[in-house]
C-alpha positions as CSV (number, residue, x, y, z in Angstrom):
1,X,198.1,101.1,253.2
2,X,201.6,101.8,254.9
3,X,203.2,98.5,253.6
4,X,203.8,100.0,250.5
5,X,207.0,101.6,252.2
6,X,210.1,99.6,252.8
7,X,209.2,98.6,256.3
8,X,209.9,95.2,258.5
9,X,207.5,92.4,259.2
10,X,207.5,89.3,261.1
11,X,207.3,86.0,260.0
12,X,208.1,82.8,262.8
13,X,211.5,83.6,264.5
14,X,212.6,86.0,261.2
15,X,212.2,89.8,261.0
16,X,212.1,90.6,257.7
17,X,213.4,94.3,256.5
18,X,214.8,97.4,258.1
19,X,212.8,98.6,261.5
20,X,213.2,101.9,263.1
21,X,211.8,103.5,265.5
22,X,209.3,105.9,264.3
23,X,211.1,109.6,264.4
24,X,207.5,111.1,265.1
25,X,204.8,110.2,267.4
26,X,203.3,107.6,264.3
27,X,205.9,106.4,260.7
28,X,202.6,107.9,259.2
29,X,201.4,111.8,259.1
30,X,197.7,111.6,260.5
31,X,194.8,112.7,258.1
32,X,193.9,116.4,258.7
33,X,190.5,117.7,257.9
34,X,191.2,118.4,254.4
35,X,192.4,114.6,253.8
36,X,189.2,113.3,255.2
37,X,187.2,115.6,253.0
38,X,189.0,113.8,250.3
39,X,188.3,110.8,250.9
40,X,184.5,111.0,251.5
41,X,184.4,113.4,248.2
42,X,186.3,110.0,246.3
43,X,183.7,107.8,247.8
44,X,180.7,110.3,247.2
45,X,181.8,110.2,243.7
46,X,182.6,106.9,242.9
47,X,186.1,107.6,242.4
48,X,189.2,105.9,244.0
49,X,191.7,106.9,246.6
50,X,195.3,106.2,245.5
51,X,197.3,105.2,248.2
52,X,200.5,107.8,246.9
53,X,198.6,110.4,247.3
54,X,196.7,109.5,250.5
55,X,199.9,107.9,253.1
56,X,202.7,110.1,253.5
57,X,205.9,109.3,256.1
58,X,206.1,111.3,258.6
59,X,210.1,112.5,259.1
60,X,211.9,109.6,257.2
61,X,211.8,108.6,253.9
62,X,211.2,105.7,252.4
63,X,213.7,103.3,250.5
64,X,210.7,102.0,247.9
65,X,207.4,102.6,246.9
66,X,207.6,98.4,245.8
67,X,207.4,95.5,247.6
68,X,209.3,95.7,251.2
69,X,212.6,94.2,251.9
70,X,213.9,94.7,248.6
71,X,217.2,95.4,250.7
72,X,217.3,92.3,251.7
73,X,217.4,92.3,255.3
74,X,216.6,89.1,257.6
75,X,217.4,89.3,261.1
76,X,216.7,86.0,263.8
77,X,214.4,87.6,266.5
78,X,214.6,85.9,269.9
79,X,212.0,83.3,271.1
80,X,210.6,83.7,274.8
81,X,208.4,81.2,275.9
């Protein structure tokens, strides 16, 4: 659900997008009761969860609520064998 924020990824030996180090204890603000509620209500009902109103960052903000690495960021990661 997160990857809808501008985050990094690895693919082979390439890191793909910005990473930082989360500024809380998660990137993501953990559900609270109220958000659980929601979700079992949606699924009770038939109804679906939208992920904009579900995953919210927790003390940054995202760049892009599109595909990641729109800034176009590719860094060569090391290779330890």
């Amino acid at each position: 659900m997160a990857m809808m924020f501008d985050c990094s990824y690895v693919r082979m030996w390439d890191r793909f997008g910005r990473y930082f180090p989360s500024p809380k204890e998660f990137y993501l603000k953990p559900f609270n009761a109220s958000g659980i509620n929601m979700v079992g209500e949606r699924h009770d009902s038939g109804k679906l969860c939208y992920i904009e109103d579900m995953v919210k960052a927790w003390g940054w903000n995202p760049t892009t609520y599109n595909k990641h690495n729109q800034e176009k960021i590719i860094r060569k990661i090391r290779h330890y064998e």
